[in-house]
NUVEX-31381 format. One record per residue (C-alpha): residue number from 0; x, y, z. Coordinates in Angstrom, 2 decimals. Example, Ala and Ser with C-alpha at 12.3 -4.5 7.8 and 13.67 -1.06 7.14 Angstrom:
<donus>
(0, (12.30, -4.50, 7.80)) (1, (13.67, -1.06, 7.14)) 
</donus>
This chain:
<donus>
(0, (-8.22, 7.20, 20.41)) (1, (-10.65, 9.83, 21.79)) (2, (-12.65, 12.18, 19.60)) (3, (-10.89, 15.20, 18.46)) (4, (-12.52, 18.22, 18.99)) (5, (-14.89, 19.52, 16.19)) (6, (-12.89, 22.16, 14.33)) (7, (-9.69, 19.38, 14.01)) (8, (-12.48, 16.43, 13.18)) (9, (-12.74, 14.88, 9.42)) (10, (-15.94, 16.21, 9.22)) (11, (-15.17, 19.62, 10.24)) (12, (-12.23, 19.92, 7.81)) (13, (-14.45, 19.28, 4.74)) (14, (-17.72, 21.18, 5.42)) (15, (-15.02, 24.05, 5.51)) (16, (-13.61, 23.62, 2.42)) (17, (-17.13, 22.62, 0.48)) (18, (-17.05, 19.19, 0.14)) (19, (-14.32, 15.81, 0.41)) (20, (-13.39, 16.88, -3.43)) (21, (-12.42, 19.92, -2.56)) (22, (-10.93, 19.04, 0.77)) (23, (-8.86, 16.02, -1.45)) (24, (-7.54, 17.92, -4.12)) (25, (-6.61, 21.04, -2.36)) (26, (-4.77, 19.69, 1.07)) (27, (-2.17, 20.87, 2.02)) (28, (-0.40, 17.57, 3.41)) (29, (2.68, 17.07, 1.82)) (30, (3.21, 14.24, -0.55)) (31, (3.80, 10.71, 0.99)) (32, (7.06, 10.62, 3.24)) (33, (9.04, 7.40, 4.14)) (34, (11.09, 8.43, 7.18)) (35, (14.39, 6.33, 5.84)) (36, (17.50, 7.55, 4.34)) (37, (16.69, 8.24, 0.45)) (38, (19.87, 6.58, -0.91)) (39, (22.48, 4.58, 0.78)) (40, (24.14, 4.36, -2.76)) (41, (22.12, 5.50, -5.72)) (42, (17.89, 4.46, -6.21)) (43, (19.12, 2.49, -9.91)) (44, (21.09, 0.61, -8.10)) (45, (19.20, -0.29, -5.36)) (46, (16.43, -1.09, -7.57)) (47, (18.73, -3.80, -9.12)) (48, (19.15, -5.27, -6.46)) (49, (16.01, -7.03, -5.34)) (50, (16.37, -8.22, -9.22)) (51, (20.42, -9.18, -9.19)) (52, (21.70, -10.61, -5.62)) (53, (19.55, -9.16, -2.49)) (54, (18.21, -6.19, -1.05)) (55, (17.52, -5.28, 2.64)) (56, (15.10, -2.85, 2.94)) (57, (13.79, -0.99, 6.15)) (58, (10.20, -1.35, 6.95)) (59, (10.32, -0.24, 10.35)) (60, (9.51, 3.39, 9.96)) (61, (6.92, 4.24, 7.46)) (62, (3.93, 1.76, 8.57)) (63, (1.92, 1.72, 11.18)) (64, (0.70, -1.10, 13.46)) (65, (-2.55, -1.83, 15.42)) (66, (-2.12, -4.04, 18.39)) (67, (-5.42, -5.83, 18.77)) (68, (-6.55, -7.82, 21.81)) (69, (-8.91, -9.12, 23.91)) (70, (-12.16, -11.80, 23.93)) (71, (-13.82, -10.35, 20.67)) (72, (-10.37, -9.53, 18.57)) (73, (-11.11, -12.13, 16.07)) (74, (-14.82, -11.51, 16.07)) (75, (-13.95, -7.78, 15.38)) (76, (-11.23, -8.98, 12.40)) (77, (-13.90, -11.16, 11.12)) (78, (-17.03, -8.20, 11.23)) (79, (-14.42, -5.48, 9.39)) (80, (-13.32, -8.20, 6.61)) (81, (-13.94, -9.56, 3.28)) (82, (-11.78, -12.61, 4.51)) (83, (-12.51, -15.91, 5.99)) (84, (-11.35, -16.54, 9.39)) (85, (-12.76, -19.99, 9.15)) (86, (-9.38, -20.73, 9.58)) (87, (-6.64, -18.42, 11.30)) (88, (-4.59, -20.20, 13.88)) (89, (-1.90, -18.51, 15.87)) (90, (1.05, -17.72, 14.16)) (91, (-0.32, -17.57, 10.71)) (92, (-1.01, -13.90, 8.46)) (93, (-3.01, -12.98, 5.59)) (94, (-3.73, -9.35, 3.77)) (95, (-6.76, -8.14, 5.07)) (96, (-9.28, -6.36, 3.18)) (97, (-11.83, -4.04, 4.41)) (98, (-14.44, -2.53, 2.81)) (99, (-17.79, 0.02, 3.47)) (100, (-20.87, -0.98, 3.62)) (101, (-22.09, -0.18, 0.19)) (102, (-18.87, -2.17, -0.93)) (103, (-16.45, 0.24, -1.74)) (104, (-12.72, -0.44, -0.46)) (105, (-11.19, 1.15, 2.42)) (106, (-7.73, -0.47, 1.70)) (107, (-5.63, -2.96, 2.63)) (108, (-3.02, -4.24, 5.54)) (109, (-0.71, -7.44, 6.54)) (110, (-2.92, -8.93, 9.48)) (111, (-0.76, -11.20, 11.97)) (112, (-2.07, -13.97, 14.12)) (113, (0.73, -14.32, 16.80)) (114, (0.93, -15.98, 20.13)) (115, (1.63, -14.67, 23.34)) (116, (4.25, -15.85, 25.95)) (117, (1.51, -16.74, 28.14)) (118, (-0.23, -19.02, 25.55)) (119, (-3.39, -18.61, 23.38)) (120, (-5.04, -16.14, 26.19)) (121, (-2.58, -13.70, 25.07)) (122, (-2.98, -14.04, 21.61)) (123, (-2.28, -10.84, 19.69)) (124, (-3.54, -9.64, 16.41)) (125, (-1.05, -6.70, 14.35)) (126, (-2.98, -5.03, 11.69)) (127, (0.34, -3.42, 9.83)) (128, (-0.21, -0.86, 7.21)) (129, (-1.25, 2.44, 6.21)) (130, (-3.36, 4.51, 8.66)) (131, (-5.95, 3.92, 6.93)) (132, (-7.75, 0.40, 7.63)) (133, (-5.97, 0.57, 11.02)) (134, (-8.42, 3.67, 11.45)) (135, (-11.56, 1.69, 10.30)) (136, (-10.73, -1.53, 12.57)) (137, (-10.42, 0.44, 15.79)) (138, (-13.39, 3.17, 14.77)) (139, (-15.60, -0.04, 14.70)) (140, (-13.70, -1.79, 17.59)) (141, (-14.65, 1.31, 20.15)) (142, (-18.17, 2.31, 19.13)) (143, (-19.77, -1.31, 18.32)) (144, (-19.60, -2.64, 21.31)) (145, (-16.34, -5.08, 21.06)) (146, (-14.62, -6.58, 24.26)) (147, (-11.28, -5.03, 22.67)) (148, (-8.32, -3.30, 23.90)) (149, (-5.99, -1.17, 21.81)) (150, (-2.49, -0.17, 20.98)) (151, (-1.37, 2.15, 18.26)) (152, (2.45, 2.31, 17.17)) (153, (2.46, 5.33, 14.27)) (154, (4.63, 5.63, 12.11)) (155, (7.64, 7.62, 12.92)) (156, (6.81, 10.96, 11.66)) (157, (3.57, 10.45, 13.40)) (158, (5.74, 9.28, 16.61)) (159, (8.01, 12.44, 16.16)) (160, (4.93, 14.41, 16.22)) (161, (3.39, 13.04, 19.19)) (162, (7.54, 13.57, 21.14)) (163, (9.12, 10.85, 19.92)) (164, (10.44, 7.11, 21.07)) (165, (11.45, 4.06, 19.15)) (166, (9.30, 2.19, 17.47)) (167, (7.64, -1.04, 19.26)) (168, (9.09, -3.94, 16.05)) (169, (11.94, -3.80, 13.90)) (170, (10.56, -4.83, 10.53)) (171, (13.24, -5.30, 7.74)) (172, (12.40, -7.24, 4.46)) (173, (15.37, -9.18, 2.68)) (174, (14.76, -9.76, -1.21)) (175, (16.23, -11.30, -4.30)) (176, (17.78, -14.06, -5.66)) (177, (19.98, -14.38, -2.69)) (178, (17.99, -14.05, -0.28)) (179, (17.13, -17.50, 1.46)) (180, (20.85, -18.11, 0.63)) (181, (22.27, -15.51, 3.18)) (182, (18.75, -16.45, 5.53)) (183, (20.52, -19.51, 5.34)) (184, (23.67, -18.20, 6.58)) (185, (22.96, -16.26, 9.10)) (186, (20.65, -19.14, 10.78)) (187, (22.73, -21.98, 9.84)) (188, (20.09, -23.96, 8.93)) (189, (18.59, -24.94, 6.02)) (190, (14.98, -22.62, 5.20)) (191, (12.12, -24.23, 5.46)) (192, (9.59, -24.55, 2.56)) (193, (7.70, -21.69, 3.61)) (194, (4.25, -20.98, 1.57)) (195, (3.34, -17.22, 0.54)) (196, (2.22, -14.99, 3.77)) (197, (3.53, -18.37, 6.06)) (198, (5.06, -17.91, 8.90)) (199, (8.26, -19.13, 10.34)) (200, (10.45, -18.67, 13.13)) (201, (14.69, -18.35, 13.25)) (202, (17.42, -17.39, 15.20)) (203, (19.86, -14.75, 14.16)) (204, (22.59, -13.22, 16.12)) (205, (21.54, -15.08, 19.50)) (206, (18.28, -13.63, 19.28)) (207, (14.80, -15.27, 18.17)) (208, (13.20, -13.58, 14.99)) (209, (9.68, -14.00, 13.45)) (210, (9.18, -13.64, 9.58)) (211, (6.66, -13.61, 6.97)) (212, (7.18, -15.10, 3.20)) (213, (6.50, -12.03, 1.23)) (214, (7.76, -10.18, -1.49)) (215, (7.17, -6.33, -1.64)) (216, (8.87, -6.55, -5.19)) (217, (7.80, -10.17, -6.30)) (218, (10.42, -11.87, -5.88)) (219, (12.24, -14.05, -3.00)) (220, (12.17, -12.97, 0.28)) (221, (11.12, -12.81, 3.89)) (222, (10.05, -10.03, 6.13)) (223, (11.79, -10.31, 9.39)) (224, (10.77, -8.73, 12.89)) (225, (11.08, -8.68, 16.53)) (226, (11.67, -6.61, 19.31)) (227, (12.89, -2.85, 18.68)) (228, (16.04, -3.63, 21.11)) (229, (16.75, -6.53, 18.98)) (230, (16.40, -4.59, 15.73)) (231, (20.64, -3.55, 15.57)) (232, (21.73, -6.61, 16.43)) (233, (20.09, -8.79, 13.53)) (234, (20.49, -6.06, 11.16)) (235, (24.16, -6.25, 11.88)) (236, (24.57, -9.74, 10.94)) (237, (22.57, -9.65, 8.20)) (238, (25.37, -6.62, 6.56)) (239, (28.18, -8.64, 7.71)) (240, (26.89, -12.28, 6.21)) (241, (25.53, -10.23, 3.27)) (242, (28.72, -8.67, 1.87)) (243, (29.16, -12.81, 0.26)) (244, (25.79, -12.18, -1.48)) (245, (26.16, -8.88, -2.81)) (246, (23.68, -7.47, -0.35)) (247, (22.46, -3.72, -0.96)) (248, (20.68, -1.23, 1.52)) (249, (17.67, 0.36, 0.09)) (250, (16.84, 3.82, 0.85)) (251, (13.18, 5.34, 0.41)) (252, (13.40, 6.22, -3.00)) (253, (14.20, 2.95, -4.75)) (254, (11.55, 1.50, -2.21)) (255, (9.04, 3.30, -2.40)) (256, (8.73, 1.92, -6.16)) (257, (9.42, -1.66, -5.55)) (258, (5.30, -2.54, -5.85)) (259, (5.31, -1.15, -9.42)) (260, (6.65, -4.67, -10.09)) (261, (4.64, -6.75, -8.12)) (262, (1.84, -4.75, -8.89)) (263, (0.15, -3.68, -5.16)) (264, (-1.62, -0.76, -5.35)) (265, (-0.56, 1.25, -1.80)) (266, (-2.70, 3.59, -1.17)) (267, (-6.33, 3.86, -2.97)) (268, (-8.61, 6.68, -2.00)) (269, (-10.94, 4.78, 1.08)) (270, (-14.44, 5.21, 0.41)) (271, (-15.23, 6.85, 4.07)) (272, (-16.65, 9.86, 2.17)) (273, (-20.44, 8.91, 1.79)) (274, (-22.70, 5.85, 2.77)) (275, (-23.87, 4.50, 5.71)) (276, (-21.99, 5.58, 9.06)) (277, (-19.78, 7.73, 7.36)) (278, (-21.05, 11.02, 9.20)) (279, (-20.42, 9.08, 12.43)) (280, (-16.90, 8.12, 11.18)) (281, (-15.98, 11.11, 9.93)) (282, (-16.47, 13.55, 13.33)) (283, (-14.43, 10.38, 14.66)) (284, (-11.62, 10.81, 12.36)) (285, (-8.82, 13.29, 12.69)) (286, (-8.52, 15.41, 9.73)) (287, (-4.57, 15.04, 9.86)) (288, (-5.47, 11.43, 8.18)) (289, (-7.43, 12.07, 5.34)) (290, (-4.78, 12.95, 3.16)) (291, (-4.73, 14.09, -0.67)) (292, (-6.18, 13.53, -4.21)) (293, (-3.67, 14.06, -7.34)) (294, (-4.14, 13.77, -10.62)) (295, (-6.16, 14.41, -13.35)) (296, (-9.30, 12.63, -13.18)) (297, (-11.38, 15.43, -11.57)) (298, (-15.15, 14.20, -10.82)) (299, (-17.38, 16.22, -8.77)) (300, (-18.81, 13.17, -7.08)) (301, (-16.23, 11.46, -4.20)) (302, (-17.97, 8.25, -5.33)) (303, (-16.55, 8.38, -8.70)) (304, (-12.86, 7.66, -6.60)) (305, (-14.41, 4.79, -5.34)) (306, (-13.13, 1.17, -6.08)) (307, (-14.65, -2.10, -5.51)) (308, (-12.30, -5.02, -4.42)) (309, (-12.49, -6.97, -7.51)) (310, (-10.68, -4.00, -9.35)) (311, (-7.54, -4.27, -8.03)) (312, (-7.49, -7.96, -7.84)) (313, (-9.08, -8.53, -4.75)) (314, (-11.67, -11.16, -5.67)) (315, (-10.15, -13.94, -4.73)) (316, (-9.55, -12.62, -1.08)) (317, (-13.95, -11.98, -0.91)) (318, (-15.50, -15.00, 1.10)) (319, (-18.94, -15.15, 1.63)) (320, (-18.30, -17.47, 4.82)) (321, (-19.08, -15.29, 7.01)) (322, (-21.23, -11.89, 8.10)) (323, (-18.97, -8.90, 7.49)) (324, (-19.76, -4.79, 6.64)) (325, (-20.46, -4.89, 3.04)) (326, (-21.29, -8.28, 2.53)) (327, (-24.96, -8.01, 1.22)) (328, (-23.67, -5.49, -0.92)) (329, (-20.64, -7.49, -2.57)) (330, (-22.98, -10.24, -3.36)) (331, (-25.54, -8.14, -5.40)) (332, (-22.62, -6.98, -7.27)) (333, (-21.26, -11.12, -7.87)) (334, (-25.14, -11.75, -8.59)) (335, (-25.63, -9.14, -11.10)) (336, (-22.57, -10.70, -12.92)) (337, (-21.76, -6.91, -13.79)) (338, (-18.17, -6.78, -15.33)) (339, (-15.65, -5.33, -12.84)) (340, (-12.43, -3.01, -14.23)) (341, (-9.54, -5.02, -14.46)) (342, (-6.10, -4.54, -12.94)) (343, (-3.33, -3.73, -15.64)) (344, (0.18, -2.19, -15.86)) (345, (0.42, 0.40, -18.29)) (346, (3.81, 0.82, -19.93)) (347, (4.24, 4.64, -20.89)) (348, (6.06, 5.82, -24.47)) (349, (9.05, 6.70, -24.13)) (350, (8.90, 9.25, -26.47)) (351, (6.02, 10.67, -24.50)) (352, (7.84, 10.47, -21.20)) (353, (10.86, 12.30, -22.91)) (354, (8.62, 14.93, -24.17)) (355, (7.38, 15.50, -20.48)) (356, (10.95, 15.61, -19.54)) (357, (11.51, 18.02, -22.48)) (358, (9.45, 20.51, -21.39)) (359, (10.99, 21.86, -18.51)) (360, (13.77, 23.04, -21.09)) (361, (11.18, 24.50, -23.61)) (362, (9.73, 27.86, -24.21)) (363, (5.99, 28.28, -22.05)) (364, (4.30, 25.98, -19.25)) (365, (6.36, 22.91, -18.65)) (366, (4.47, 19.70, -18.25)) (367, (3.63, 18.25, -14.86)) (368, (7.25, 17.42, -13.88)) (369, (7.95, 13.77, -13.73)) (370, (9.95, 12.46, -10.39)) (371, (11.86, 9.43, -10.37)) (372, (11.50, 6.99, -9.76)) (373, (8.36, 6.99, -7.88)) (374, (6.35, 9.92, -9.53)) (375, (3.06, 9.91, -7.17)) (376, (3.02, 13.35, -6.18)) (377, (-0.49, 12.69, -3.68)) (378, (-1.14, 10.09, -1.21)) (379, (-4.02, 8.88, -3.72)) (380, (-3.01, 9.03, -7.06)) (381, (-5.47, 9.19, -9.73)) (382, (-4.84, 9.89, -13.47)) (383, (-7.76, 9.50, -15.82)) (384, (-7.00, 6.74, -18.74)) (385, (-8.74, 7.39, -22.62)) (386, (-9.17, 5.85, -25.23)) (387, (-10.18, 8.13, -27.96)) (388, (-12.03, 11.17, -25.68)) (389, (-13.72, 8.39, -23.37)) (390, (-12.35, 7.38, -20.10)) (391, (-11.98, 3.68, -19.48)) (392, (-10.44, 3.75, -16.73)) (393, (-8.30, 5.11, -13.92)) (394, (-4.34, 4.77, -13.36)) (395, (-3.62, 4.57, -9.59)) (396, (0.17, 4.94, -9.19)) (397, (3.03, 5.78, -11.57)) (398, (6.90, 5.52, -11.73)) (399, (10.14, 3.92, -12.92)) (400, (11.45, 0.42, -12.99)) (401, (15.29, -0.32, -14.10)) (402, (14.80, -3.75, -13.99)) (403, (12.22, -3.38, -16.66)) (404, (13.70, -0.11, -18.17)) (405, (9.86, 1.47, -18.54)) (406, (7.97, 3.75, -16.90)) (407, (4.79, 1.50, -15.52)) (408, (1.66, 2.70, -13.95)) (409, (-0.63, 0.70, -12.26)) (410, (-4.46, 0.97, -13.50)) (411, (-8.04, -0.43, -13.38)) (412, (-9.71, -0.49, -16.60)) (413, (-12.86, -1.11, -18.52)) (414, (-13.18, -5.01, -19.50)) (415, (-13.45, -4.15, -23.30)) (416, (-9.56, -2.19, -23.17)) (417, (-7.58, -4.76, -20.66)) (418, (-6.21, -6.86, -23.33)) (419, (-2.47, -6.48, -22.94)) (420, (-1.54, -4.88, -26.29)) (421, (-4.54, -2.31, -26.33)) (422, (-3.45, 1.30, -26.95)) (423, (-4.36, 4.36, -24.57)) (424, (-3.82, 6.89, -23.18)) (425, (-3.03, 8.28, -20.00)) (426, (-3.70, 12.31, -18.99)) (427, (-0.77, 13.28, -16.88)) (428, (-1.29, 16.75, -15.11)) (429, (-3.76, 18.80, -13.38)) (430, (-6.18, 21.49, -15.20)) (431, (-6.67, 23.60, -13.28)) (432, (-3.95, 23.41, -11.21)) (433, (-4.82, 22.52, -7.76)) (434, (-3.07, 23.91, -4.60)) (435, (-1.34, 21.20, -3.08)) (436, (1.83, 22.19, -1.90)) (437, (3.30, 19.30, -4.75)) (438, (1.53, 21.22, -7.47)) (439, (3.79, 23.48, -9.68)) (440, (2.43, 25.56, -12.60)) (441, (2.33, 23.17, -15.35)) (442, (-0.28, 21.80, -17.98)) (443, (-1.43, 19.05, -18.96)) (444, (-0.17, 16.13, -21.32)) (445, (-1.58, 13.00, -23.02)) (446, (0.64, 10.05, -23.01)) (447, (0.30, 7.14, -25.09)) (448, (0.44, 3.78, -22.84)) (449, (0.31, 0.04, -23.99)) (450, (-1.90, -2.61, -21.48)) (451, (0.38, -5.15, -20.17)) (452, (-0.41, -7.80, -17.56)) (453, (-0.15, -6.54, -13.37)) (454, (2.39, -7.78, -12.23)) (455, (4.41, -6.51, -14.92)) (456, (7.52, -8.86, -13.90)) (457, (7.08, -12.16, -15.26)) (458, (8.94, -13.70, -12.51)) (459, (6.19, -11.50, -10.34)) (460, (3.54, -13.46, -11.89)) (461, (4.62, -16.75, -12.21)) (462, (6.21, -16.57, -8.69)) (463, (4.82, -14.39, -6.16)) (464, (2.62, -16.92, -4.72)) (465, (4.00, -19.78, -5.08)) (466, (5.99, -21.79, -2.15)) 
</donus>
């Protein structure tokens, strides 16, 4: 990626409109898009599904991946993140975790180890994500010196933008109960006991498929990919074997809510905004990828969006094994034994979700109004959680889970109030209104929430991670 020119750059795009708050909280990107049919039947239920029999749900479109090789790949991996590489053999993938120098988190992305035709000389690395840790990696990867080459597959509305083709993988993700019963099926052989983020290796349809033990939704399931030219073909068999298992298509509505029950948070602001070699970074970085701010938490400071690792649940991914941007500053914080926010669910009243709902049919300014299921209505969503008139803490993504019949929110929150059972609240709303294109004319509410454990699924946390 070459240097835009200065009036398209990051930096340019925020001087002009006073500031990254501004810039965040204004923008006039549309909210987050996942270029796949909404519904193939209804979102309730294809929610049920990853919960009932199985669901088969297209990843192919929305993420982005970062082809990384060349003799200093895994030195560059290792430089950009929190985890150990002690041990990362071919064939193998972990979520990465990258984070600024001061220690602030620039997000999060699948990282595959796979192995060429022409043996480990060809090795490849796939950062697959959102754009932004991909942007990070290859910012540091062309100005520090790495013997790394490059190549970027958007996502399709990027692609579309840029005049179109296929994209370089299918990537589809089969979950639910069912699942490893119809992988069984269509492979005709028994699955292997495959550990969380293992790797493993089938044939379906004549053709050879690679797949990762995941769960976008916490429960059973593998993500499968290959080849774009291959992508019909095991799709096809996967429908026909799948009609015995009560398979359902997913569409980009039900999906896009699916990590309210596992509990990932997708997009948190990255903390590019200030610190060291963020000037740098920022005349490097397009402006089309910095996104928006929603919400109403409304600081003045960018820093006060900022979020360490540890509060969304990142800790045990931190490994001091190794020299890495933001280490020195990630072991102050574990020395000072300074208590991090905690990662929660936060199950809204119903009463006060009805009364949000309500006002769109009452005399006066409505309420912010509420989509379902997913209700994010900016790429980084950030709601400002109270208890009394003191925030303690900050809810990060919002929306609406049939399996659990509750609206859920996802939130990082002071020690002292992450009990499950505590009582808050959560603001929902902007005041003043900003002018995202998202934004209606609306006030604000306060919505009473209880704490419950992240995930929210029991299955989710008793499950996710095991084998």
């Amino acid at each position: 990626m070459t240097p835009t020119p200065a009036a398209q750059n990051a930096a340019a795009a925020i001087a002009a409109a006073g500031g990254p708050v501004a810039y965040l909280r204004n923008a006039q990107a549309l909210p987050t898009q996942f270029p796949v049919r909404p519904e193939f039947t209804n979102w309730i239920s294809e929610q049920r599904s990853w919960r009932e029999s199985v669901a088969l749900l297209d990843q192919s479109h929305h993420m982005s991946d970062l082809f990384i090789r060349g003799a200093d790949a895994a030195r560059l991996l290792s430089d950009t993140g929190v985890n150990s590489f002690a041990k990362f053999p071919a064939n193998a993938a972990k979520q990465f975790i990258a984070v600024n120098h001061e220690g602030y988190l620039i997000g999060d992305a699948i990282l595959f180890h796979l192995e060429g035709e022409a043996g480990a000389d060809d090795d490849v690395y796939d950062l697959v994500g959102w754009h932004m840790v991909l942007d990070w990696v290859q910012y540091h990867g062309e100005t520090g010196g790495y013997d790394v080459r490059f190549e970027r597959d958007p996502n399709s509305i990027a692609r579309a933008a840029a005049g179109g083709g296929d994209p370089t993988l299918y990537r589809y993700e089969l979950q639910g109960p069912n699942a490893l019963a119809l992988l069984e099926t269509v492979t005709g052989r028994p699955v292997p006991e495959t550990r969380f983020f293992g790797m493993e290796t089938f044939e379906i349809a004549g053709v050879t498929v690679r797949s990762l033990r995941h769960g976008m939704a916490g429960m059973p399931g593998f993500e499968l990919f290959g080849p774009w030219a291959d992508g019909e073909r095991v799709r096809a068999a996967l429908v026909d074997a799948g009609e015995a298992f009560g398979l359902t298509l997913v569409g980009s509505r039900a999906y896009s809510s699916a990590n309210l029950e596992s509990a990932w948070v997708p997009s948190p602001l990255p903390a590019i905004y200030t610190g060291e070699g963020s000037a740098a970074y920022l005349e490097w970085l397009p402006a089309a990828r910095l996104g928006s701010l929603a919400g109403s938490f409304d600081a003045e400071r960018i820093e006060d969006y900022y979020l360490t690792p540890y509060e969304l649940g990142y800790g045990r991914t931190v490994k001091f094994d190794h020299e890495f941007i933001g280490r020195e500053a990630l072991e102050r914080r574990a020395a000072a034994g300074e208590p991090e926010r905690v990662k929660v669910s936060l199950v809204w009243e119903p009463e006060d979700v009805a009364a949000i709902q309500r006002s769109a049919y009452e005399a006066g300014t409505p309420a912010k109004f509420l989509e379902f299921p997913k209700a994010r209505y900016g790429q980084h969503q950030v709601d400002r959680v109270l208890v009394g008139e003191e925030t303690i803490g900050l809810s990060h993504d919002v929306g609406y889970s049939v399996n659990e019949q509750a609206l859920l929110s996802l939130a990082s929150l002071d020690p002292a109030h992450a009990e499950p059972g505590t009582e808050v609240e959560v603001v929902w709303g902007e005041e003043p209104n900003t002018a995202k294109p998202a934004v209606e004319r609306h006030r604000q509410l306060r919505v009473r929430a209880t704490v419950a454990p992240a995930p929210y699924s029991r299955f989710a946390r008793e499950n996710y991670r095991a084998s």
